[in-house]
N, C-alpha and C positions, 0 to 999 in steps of 0.2 A: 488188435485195435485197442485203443488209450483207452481205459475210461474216461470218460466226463465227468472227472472232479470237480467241484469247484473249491470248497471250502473243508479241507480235514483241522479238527482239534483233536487235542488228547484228554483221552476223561479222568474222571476224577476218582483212580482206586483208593478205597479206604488201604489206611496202613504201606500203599508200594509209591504211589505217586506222589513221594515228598520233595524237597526243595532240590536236593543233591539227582534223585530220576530225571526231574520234569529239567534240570540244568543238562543231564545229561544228553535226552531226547531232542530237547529245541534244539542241541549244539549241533546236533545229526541233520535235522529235519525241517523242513518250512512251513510247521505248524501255524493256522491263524492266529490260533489262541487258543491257550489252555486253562482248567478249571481245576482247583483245588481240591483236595479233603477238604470234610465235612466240616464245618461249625455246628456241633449241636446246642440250639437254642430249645430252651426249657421254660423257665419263668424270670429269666432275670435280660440285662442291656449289658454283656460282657465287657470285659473292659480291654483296653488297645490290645494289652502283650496277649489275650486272648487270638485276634486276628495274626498278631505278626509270629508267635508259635507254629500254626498255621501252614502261616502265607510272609517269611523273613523276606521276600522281596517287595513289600510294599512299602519296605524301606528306601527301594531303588526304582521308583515309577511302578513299581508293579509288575514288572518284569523280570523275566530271565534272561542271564547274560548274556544271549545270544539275543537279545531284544524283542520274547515273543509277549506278549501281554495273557496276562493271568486275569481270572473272575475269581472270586469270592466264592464258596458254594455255603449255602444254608440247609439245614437240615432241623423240623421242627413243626408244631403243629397249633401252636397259638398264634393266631394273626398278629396281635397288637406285637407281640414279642420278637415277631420273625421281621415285621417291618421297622422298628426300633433298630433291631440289631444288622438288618439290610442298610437304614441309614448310615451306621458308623460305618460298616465295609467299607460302602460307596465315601465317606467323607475322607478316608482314610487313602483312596485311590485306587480302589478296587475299578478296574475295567467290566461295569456291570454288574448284578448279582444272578446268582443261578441256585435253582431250589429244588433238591432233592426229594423224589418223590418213586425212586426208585432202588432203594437201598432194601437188600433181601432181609439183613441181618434179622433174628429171630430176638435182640436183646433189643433194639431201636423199633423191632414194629412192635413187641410188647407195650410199650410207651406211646405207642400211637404215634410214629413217627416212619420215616420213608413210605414203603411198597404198601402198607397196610393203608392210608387216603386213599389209594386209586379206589377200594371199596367206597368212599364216600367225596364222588364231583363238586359239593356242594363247601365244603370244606374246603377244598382245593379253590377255589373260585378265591373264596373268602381271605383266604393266605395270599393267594397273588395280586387281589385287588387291594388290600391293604399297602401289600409292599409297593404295589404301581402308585397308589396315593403319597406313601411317602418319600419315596426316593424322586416324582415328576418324571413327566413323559419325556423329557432327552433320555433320562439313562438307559440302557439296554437290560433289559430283564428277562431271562429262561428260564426254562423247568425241564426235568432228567423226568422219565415215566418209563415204567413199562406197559404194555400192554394189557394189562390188568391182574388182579392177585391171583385167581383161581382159571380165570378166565378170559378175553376180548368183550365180552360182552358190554361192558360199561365205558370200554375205549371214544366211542363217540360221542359219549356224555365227558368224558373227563377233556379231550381235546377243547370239546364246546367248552368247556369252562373257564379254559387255560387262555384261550381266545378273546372271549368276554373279560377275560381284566385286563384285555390287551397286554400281551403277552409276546414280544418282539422274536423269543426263536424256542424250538423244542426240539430237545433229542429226545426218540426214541427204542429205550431198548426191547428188538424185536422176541421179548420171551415173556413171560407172568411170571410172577413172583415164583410160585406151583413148581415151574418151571425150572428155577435157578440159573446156572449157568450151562443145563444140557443143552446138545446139537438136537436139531438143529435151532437155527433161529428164523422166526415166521415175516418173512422182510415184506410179503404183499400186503399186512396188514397194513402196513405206513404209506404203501401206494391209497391205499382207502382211504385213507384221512386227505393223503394229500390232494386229492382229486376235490375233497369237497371245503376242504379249510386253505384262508389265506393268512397263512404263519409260513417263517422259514424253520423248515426241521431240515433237523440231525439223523442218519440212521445207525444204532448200533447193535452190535451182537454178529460175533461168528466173520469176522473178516482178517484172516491170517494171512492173504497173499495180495497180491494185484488181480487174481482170478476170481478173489470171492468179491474184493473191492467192486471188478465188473457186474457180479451175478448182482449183487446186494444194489448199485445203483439203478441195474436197469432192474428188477425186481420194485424193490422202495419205490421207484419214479423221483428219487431226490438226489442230486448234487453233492448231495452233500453229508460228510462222514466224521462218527466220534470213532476213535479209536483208543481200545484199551487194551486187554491181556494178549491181542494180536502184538502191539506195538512193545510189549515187552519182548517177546518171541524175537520177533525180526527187529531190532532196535531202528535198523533204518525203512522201516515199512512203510511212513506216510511220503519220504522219496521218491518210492519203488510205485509208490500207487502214483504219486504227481507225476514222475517225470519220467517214467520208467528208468530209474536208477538201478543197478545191479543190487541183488541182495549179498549185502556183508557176509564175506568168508568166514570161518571161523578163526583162522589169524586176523582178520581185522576182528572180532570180536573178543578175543582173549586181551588183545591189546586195550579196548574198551573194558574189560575186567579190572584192568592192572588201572586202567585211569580212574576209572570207579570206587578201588580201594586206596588210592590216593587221597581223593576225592576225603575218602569218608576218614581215611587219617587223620586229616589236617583239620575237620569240621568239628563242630562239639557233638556231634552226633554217633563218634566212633564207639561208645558203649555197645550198638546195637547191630555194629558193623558185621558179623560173624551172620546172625537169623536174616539179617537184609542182606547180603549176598547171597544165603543160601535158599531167600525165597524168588528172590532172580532166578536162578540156575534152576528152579523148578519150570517156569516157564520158558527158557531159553531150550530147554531140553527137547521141548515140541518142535523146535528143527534145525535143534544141534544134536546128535546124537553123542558128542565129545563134554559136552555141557553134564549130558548123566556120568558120565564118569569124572568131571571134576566134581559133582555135585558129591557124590560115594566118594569121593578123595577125599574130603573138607566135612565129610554130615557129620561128626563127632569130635572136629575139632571147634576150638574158641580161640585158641592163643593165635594174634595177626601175623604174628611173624611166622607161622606154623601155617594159616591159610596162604597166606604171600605165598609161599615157598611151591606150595601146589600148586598155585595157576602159574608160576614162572617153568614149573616143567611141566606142564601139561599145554604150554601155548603154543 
């Protein structure tokens, strides 16, 4: 039986999900819309090449060439500065703003920033009512949570708060900070919320096939799905969840390799091209098992013409 998808995006990994991935993905997949890496807002109103570092396609409507429409994501913990800097996104043509409230890192929640708010709803309220003041009620405005830091305990205080600033859509991911990225992920807790809150949410955490996609919707009780370190895995995964699409062989994914390091050739971004393929083939390898041994083929090399050479015989 299909799932009852209705809406899948791609989230926002720090460091994987840059210009050249989220170009490669849309190109696959019929994403609604995707969300950037972070902007960390601190104490200052960044300036343009700030966002378009970023997010280079808000050069081009905001979009990926495959026409999916991208948001802005913020990341930060002073109101006045997160709404400041929500307005340029948004004047810049960002498709909405979205606000990170869910990032593990232990260098960004020392600073009081991501997973470490959910400890305090009041705060949170405070950052999104701001940013709802500034940017006005047409634009579309979200928030990334998890479940809470240590615990769910405060989940229904932080939803409630996210609601109150009116607050147009939320994903959540089904784990606590505590938690990290272990299995499993707790998906009834977001049936909880959604039973009692009217927001549209997102559910994520732990969906690597069309089988978890099923557990996770009828679990959640929501329609609707973010997808991240699945979606690197299976490149064409938010297809396979829409439309039951076949999951990519590994000659069509090796082929996607070769296009990928293309890709990064020709981009100004080929300095990094060597550790960004080979943090790919980390997660490709959860259900390629040919992926680990390109991966051992290429872990000690740098030179491109020397990785090239390994994915053309290994494809």
């Amino acid at each position: 039986m299909k799932p009852q998808v209705e809406k899948i995006i791609l989230a926002p990994m720090e460091g994987v999900a840059d210009e050249l991935m989220r170009h490669l993905l849309t190109s696959l997949n019929s994403y609604d819309f995707c969300v950037t890496e972070f902007v960390r807002v601190v104490d200052a109103l960044f300036p343009e090449s700030v966002f378009r570092k970023i997010c280079p396609e808000l050069d081009h409507g905001c979009r990926t060439k495959s026409g999916t429409p991208l948001r802005m994501q913020l990341l930060g913990q002073e109101p006045d500065w997160m709404a400041e800097n929500a307005n340029r996104a948004l004047s810049m043509g960002s498709h909405g703003i979205d606000v990170n409230f869910g990032c593990p890192a232990k260098t960004v929640n020392k600073s009081r920033g991501g997973a470490v708010l959910l400890n305090e709803p009041e705060k949170i309220y405070q950052i999104m009512a701001k940013i709802r003041s500034a940017i006005g009620a047409e634009a579309t405005l979200s928030a990334k949570i998890r479940l809470g830091f240590t615990d769910a305990s405060k989940l229904d205080e932080i939803v409630s708060a996210i609601q109150s600033a009116n607050v147009n859509q939320l994903t959540i991911h089904a784990r606590t900070k505590q938690d990290g990225y272990r299995p499993p992920a707790y998906w009834h807790f977001i049936a909880q919320v959604r039973k009692k809150y009217n927001i549209e949410i997102f559910a994520n955490g732990e969906v690597w096939s069309r089988d978890d996609a099923k557990n996770c919707i009828t679990e959640s009780q929501t329609p609707n799905l973010m997808l991240g370190r699945g979606a690197l895995a299976l490149p064409n995964l938010a297809n396979v969840i829409k439309f039951d699409e076949a999951p990519m062989s590994w000659s069509e994914v090796s082929g996607l390799l070769i296009h990928y390091s293309s890709l990064e050739l020709q981009g100004d971004k080929s300095f990094y091209f060597s550790s960004r393929l080979k943090q790919w083939l980390r997660y490709l390898k959860l259900q390629y098992p040919q992926a680990d041994s390109l991966f051992n083929a290429i872990k000690t090399l740098k030179n491109k013409d020397e990785i090239l050479r390994q994915i053309d015989m290994l494809a």
